[in-house]
C-alpha positions as CSV (number, residue, x, y, z in Angstrom):
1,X,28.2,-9.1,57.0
2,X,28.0,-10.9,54.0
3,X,31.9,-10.7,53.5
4,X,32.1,-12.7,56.9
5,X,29.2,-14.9,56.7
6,X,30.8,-16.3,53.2
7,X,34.1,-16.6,54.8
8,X,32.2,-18.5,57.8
9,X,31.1,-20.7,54.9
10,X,34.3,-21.4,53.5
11,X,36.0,-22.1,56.9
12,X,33.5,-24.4,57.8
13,X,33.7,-26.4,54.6
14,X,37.7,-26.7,54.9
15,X,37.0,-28.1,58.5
16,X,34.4,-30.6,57.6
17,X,36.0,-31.5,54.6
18,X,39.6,-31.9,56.5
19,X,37.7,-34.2,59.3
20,X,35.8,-36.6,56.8
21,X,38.7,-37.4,54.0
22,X,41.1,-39.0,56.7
23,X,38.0,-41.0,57.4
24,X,37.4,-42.0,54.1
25,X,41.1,-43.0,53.5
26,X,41.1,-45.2,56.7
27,X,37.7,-47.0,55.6
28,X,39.0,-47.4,51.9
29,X,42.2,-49.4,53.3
30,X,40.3,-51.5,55.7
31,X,37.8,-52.9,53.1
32,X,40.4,-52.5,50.1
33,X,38.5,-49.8,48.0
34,X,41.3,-49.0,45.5
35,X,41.3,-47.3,42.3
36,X,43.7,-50.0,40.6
37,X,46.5,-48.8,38.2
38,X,46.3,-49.7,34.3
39,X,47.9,-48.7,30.8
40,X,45.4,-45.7,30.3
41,X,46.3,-44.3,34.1
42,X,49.1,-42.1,35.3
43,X,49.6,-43.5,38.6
44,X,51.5,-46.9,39.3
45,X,50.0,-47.9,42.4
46,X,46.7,-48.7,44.1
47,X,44.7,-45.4,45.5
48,X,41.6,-44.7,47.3
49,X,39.1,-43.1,45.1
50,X,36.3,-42.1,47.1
51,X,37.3,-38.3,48.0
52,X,34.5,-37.2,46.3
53,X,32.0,-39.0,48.8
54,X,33.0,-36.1,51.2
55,X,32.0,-33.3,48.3
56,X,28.2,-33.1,48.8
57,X,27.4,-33.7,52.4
58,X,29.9,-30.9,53.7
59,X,28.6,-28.6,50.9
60,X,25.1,-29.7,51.9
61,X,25.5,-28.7,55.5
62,X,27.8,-25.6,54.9
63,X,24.7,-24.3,52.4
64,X,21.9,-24.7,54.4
65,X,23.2,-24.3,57.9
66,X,24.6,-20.5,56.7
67,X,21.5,-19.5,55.3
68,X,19.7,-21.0,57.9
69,X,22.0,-18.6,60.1
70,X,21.4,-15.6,57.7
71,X,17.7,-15.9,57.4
72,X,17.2,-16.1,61.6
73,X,19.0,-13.1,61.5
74,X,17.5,-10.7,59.2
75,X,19.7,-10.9,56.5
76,X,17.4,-12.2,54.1
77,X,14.3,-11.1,52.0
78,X,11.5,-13.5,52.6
79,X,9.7,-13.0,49.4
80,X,13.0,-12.5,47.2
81,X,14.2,-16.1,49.0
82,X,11.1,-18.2,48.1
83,X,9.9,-16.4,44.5
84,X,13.7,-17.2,43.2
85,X,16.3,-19.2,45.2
86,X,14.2,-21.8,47.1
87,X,13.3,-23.9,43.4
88,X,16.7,-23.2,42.1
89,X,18.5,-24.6,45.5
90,X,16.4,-27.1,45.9
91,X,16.1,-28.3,42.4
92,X,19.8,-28.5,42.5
93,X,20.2,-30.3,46.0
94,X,18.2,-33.1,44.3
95,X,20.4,-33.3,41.1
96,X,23.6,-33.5,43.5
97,X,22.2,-36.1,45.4
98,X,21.0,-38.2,42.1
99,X,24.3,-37.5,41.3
100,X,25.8,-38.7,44.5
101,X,24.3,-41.8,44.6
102,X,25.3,-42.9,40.7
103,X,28.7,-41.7,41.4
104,X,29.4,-44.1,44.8
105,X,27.4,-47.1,42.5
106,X,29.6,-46.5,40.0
107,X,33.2,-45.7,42.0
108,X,32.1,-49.3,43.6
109,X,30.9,-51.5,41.3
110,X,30.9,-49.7,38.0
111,X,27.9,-48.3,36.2
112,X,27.5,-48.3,32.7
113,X,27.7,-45.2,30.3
114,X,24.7,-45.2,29.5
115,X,22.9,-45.4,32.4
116,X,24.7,-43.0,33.9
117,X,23.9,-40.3,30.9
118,X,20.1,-41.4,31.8
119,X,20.9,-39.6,35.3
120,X,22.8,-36.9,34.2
121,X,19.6,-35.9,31.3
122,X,17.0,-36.2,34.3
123,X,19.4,-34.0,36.6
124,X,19.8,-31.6,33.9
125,X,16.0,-31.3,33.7
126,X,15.6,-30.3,37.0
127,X,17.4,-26.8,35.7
128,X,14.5,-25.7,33.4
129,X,11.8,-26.5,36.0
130,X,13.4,-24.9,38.2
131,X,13.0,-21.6,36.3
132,X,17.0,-22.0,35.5
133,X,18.0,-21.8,31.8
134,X,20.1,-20.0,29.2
135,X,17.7,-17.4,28.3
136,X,20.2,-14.8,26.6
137,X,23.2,-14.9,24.3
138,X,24.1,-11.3,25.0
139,X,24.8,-10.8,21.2
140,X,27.3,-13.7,20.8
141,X,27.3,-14.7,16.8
142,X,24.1,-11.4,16.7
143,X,22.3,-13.5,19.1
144,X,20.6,-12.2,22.1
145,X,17.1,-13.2,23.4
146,X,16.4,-17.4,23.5
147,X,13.2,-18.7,23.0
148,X,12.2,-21.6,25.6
149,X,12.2,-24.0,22.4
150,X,15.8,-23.9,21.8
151,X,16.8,-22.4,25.2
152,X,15.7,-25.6,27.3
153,X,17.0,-28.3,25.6
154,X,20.7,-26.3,24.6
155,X,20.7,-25.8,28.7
156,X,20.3,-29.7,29.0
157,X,22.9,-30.2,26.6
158,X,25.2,-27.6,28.0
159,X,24.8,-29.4,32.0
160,X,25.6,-32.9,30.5
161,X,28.3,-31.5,28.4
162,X,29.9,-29.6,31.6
163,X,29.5,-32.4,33.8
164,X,31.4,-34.9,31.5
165,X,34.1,-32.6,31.2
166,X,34.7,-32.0,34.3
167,X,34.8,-36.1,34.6
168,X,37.4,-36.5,31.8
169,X,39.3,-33.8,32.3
170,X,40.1,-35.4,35.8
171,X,43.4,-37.6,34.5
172,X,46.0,-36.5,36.5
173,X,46.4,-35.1,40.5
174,X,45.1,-32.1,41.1
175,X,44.1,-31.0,37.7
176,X,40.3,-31.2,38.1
177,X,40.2,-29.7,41.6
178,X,42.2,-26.9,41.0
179,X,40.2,-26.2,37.6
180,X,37.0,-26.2,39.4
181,X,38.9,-23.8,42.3
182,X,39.8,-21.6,39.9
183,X,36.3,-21.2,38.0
184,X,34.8,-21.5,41.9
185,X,37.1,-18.8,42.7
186,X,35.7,-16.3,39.8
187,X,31.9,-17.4,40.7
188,X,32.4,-16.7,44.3
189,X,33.9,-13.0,43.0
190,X,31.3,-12.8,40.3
191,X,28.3,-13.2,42.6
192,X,29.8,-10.9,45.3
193,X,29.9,-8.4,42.9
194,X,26.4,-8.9,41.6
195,X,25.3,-9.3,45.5
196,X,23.7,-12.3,44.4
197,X,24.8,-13.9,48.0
198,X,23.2,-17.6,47.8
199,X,25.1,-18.8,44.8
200,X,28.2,-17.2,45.6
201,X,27.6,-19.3,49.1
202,X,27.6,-22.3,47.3
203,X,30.3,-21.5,45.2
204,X,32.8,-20.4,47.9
205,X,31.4,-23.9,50.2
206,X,32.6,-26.0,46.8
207,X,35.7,-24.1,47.0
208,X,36.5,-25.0,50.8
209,X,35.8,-28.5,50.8
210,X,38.3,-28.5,47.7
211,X,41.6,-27.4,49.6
212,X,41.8,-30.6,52.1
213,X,41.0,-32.6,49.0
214,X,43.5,-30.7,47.1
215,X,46.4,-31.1,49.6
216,X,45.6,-35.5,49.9
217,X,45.3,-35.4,46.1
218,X,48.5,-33.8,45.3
219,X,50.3,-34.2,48.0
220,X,49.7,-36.7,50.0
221,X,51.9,-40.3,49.6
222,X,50.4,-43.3,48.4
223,X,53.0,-45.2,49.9
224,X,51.7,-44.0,53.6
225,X,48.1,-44.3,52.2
226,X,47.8,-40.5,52.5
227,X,46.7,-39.9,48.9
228,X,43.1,-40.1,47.3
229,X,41.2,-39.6,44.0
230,X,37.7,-37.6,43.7
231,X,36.4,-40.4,42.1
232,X,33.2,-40.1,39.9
233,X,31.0,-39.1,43.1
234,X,33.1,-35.4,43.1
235,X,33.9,-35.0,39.4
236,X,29.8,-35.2,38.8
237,X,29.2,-33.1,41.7
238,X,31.8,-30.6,40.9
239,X,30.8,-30.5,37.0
240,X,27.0,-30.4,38.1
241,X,27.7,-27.4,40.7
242,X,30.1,-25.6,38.1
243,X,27.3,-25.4,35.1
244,X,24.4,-24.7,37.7
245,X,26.9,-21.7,38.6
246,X,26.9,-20.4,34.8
247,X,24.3,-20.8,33.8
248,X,22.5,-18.6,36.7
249,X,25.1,-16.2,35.7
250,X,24.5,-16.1,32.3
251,X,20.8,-15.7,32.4
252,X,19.3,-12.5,32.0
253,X,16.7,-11.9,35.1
254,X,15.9,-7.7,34.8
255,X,13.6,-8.4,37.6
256,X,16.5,-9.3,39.7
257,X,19.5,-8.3,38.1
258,X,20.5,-5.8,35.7
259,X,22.1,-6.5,32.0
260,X,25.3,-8.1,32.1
261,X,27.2,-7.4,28.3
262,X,29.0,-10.6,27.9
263,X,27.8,-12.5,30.4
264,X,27.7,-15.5,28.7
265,X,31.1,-15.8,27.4
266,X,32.3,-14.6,31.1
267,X,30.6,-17.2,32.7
268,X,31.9,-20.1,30.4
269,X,35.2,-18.8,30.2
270,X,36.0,-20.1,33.4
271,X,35.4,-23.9,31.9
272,X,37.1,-23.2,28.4
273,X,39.9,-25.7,29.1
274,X,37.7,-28.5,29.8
275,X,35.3,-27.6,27.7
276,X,37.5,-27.2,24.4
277,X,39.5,-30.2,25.7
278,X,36.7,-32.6,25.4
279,X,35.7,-30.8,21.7
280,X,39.2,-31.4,20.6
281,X,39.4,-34.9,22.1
282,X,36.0,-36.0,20.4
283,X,37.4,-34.2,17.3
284,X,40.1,-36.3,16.9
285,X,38.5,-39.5,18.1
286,X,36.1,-39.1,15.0
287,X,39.0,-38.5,12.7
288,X,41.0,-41.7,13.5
289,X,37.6,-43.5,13.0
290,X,37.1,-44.0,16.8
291,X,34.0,-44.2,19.1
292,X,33.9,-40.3,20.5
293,X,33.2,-42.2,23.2
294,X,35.8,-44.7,23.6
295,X,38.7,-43.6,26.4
296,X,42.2,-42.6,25.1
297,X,45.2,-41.2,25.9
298,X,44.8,-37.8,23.9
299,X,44.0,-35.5,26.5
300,X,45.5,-31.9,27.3
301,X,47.0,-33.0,30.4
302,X,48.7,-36.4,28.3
303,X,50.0,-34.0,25.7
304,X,52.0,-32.1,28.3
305,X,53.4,-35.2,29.8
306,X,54.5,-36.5,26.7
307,X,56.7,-33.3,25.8
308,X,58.6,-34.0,29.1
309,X,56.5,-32.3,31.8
310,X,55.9,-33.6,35.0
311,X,51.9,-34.0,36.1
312,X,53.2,-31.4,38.8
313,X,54.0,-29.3,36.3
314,X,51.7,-30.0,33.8
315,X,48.7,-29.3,36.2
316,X,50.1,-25.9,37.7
317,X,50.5,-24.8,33.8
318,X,47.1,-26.0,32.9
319,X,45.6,-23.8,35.8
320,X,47.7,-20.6,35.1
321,X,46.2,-21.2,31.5
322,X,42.6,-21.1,33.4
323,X,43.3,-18.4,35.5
324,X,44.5,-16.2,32.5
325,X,41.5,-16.7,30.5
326,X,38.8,-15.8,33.2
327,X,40.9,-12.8,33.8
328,X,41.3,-11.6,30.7
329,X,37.7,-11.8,29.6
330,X,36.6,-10.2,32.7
331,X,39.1,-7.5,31.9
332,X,38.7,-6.8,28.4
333,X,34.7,-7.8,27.7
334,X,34.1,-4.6,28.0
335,X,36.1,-3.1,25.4
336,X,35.8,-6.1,23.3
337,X,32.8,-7.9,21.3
338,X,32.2,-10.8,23.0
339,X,32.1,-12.5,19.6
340,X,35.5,-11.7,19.0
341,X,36.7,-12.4,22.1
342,X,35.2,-16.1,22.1
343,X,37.2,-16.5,18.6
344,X,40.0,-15.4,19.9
345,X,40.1,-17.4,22.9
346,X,39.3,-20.5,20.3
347,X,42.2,-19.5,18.7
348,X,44.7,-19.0,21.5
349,X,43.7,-22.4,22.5
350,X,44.5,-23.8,19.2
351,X,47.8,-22.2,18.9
352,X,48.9,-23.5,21.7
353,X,47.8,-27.0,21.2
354,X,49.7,-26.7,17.5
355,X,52.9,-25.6,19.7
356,X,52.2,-28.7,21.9
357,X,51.8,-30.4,18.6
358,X,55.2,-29.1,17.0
359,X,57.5,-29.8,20.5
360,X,55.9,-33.8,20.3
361,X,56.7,-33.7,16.7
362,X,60.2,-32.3,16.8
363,X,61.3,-34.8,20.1
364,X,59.9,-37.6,17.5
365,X,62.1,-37.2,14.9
366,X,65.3,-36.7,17.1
């Protein structure tokens, strides 16, 4: 029953999610809501960028009206609902709308940096309260147990780092829905397997809502104003959604779940290319003197579309990258330290950056 009430879920979103973005697109050319073209952007004309408007209302709904459906019929334990999901649900139901709100202020009229990290901080706080932090290395670098001291604020830090990345690695179509698919994907199968059913609901409700969005986004024509950007309103959500999903993964409950060796590392590995990408990008900013904050063209998805590839291509290569990572540390994190298989994910990343690197270099001096 589970099985079908998450593929209810999933259904549902892609329906809801289908009706509301072709709404969206028709409001965005009536009152001219574009997302204007400029040296530091890919496309060359004038798109809608409010697709992530329809992100949080349809996963909203699709959440609460399924569990709603589950609980009247018997499916769910009372006093395992309210002692552990009901803070963490709601807690994050009130980050996402925060969230929500700055994002449409800022896809409007533009909010500054800063103020928007204020909202992020205070969204990432409602994580600890809720009972919801990174409690548990699992022995990465000898590490195991966190105290709240350094396991609070690191949680903060990790949700405002997450949720940025998600927001900058969102550069070309489709790249930063079908990232968060793919890491969705692995929650959704993750959960299941734990039979941890709520937070594989909302993982497989972010998923749906992402295919319409996926198929306008990449897709869709511009020219018949069929195409549409997330927009900071979905990147937050979707960056928000994706840490609160890891981090309940990663931390160690025995009340509720058993040990999980690795579980850290598997958990993050489904955001490495984000994640190292901003590292890298920051990195680099600081070594040619530059703001880290200050916006660039130095990017994973800009270095692939400097060595020739298309953003079709470049984004499909980029996920198949994702999608080999998660697999491979859930395969092999059992036979392999999860120290050493953090390095050596570090260092597959770099190598192929360096061959990036060495193509760029080589086209150069032809």
């Amino acid at each position: 029953m589970n099985l079908i009430f998450l593929t209810l879920a999933f259904f549902i979103s892609v329906f809801l999610a289908g009706i509301i973005i072709p709404r969206i697109l028709l409001i965005s050319l009536r009152k001219k809501l574009y997302d204007l073209p400029n040296e530091r952007k890919i496309h060359k004309v004038a798109v809608p960028r409010l697709g992530g408007v329809s992100f949080f209302p349809t996963v909203l709904f699709t959440v609460c009206f399924i569990s709603a459906v589950r609980t009247l019929l018997g499916y769910e334990s009372p006093a395992l609902y309210v002692a552990y999901l009901v803070p963490k649900i709601l807690l994050l139901i009130s980050g996402m709308t925060l969230l929500y709100l700055i994002g449409i202020a800022d896809d409007l009229i533009g909010i500054r940096y800063r103020q928007k990290l204020v909202v992020q901080v205070i969204c990432a706080l409602f994580f600890p309260i809720s009972g919801l932090w990174i409690n548990n290395l699992y022995g990465l670098f000898g590490i195991h147990e966190l105290c709240a001291g350094f396991g609070i604020p690191f949680t903060i830090v990790t949700v405002v780092f997450i949720t940025n990345a998600i927001n900058l690695i969102d550069g070309i179509d489709g790249l930063a829905s079908g990232l968060s698919s793919v890491a969705l994907l692995v929650f959704a199968f993750l959960f299941v397997e734990e039979r941890m059913f709520t937070y594989a609901l909302v993982a497989v409700s972010t998923l749906g809502v992402l295919v319409p969005f996926f198929y306008y986004n990449v897709f869709g024509k511009a020219e018949r104003c069929r195409k549409i950007f997330m927009g900071d309103t979905g990147s937050l959500m979707l960056g928000y959604t994706l840490s609160f999903l890891a981090i309940r993964y990663s931390q160690y409950t025995p009340d509720v779940i058993k040990y999980k060796e690795g579980a850290f590392v598997i958990a993050f590995s489904t955001l490495i290319i984000p994640s190292f990408d901003v590292v890298r990008v920051v990195f680099v900013r600081l070594r040619n003197g530059k703001s880290p904050f200050q916006p660039d063209q130095n990017h994973i998805h800009h270095k692939l579309l400097a060595i020739g590839l298309t953003p079709c291509q470049a984004m499909i290569t980029l996920l198949l990258i994702s999608c080999t990572f998660c697999i491979s540390n859930i395969i092999l994190m059992p036979y392999v330290n999860n120290t050493i298989m953090l390095f050596v994910d570090i260092l597959v990343w770099a190598g192929l950056n360096l061959w990036w690197d060495r193509i760029l270099k080589n086209d150069s001096n032809k």
